[in-house]
C-alpha positions, 0 to 999 in steps of 0.5 A: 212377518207382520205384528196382528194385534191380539184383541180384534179392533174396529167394529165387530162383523155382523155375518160370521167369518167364512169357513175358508179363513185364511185361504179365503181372504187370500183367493179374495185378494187376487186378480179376478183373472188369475182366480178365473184360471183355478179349476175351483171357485172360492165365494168372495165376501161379498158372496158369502154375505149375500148367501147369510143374508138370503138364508136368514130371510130362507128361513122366515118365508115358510112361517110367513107364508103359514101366517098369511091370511086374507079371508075376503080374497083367497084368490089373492092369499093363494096368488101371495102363496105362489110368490113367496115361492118364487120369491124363496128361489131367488137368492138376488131378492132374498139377499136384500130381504136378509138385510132388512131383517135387523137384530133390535127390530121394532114392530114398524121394522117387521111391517115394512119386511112384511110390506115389501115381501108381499109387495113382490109376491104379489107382483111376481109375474110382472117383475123380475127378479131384478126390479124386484131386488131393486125394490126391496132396497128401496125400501129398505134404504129409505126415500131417494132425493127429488134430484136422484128420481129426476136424473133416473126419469130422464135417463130412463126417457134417453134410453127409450127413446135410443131404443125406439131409434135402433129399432125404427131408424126411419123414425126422424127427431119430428116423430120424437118430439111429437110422441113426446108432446102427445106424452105431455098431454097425457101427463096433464091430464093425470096432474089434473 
C-alpha cells in the first residue's frame, strides 16, 4: 500500500473534487475501451470541469440577459435576448465562458466576459456552436502570434482548395491559380 501524505501538496484545485471520489479517479484510469464495455458512464475530469464551468457561467445569463439594455435598437436588445438563449443550451460555449469568470475579476475582466458573451448572442445564427466556443477562447487566452494566424490562413486556404477539387475534379491547378489571382486582386483592392 502506498504512503499518501497527510496534508495535500501542490496547488490547491480550483473546481471542487467529483462526488464519485475514489471510483472516479479509478474509471478515469482506465483504457477508454474497457470504460466503453461498462453498462454506465462515469464523466472523467475533464468533463466534470467543463460541466462546473458551464454551470458557473448557466447561472450569470439570466441577470445579464435582465440587465441588457440598448434603448436606440430594441430590435438588436431582443435579437441578443434570443442568443443568450441558445447560448445557455450550449454547454461546449459555456464551459469556456465559466472560464473567464475568475475569482479577483477586475472591471476590465467583466468587460471582456460581457464583450464575448454578446459578441456570439448576437451572432448565433451565422455561428456554430463550435466557432463560437473557439472564439470565446480566443478571447479569452489573448492574441495569437502573427506566425500562428499565418499557418491557419494557409492551412484553411489548402483545405478550400482540397475541397474545391473533390467537389469539382474537372477543375485543373490553371483554374486554381487563376481563382487565386482573381482573390489577390481583390485583397488589394481592400489593402488599399
Amino acid at each position: 500500500m502506498e504512503n499518501f501524505p497527510k496534508t495535500p501538496r501542490g496547488r490547491p484545485r480550483k473546481i471542487p473534487e467529483s462526488e464519485l471520489g475514489e471510483v472516479g479517479r479509478e474509471f478515469g484510469q482506465m483504457p477508454k475501451e474497457a470504460r466503453q464495455l461498462l453498462p454506465f458512464d462515469v464523466p472523467t475530469e475533464r468533463t466534470h470541469a467543463n460541466r462546473f464551468y458551464a454551470d458557473r457561467a448557466r447561472a450569470a445569463l439570466p441577470e445579464m440577459s435582465k440587465e441588457l439594455r440598448i434603448p436606440h435598437d430594441p430590435v438588436l436588445q431582443a435579437k441578443i435576448r434570443v442568443g443568450m438563449d441558445w447560448v445557455s443550451t450550449r454547454t461546449t460555449i459555456l464551459s469556456e465562458l465559466g472560464r473567464m469568470m475568475v475569482e479577483d475579476h477586475s472591471q476590465e475582466d467583466i468587460a471582456r466576459f460581457q464583450d464575448a458573451l454578446v459578441y456570439v448572442a448576437q451572432r448565433h445564427a451565422t455561428l456554430t456552436a463550435k466557432d463560437a466556443a473557439a472564439y470565446v477562447r480566443r478571447v479569452r487566452l489573448g492574441a495569437t502570434g502573427q506566425r500562428e494566424r499565418r499557418a491557419a490562413l494557409h492551412h484553411a486556404f489548402n483545405a478550400a482548395i482540397n475541397h474545391h477539387r473533390r467537389r469539382f475534379p474537372e477543375s485543373s491547378w490553371d483554374d486554381v491559380l487563376r481563382a487565386l489571382e482573381l482573390t489577390e486582386v481583390q485583397v488589394r483592392k481592400k489593402v488599399r
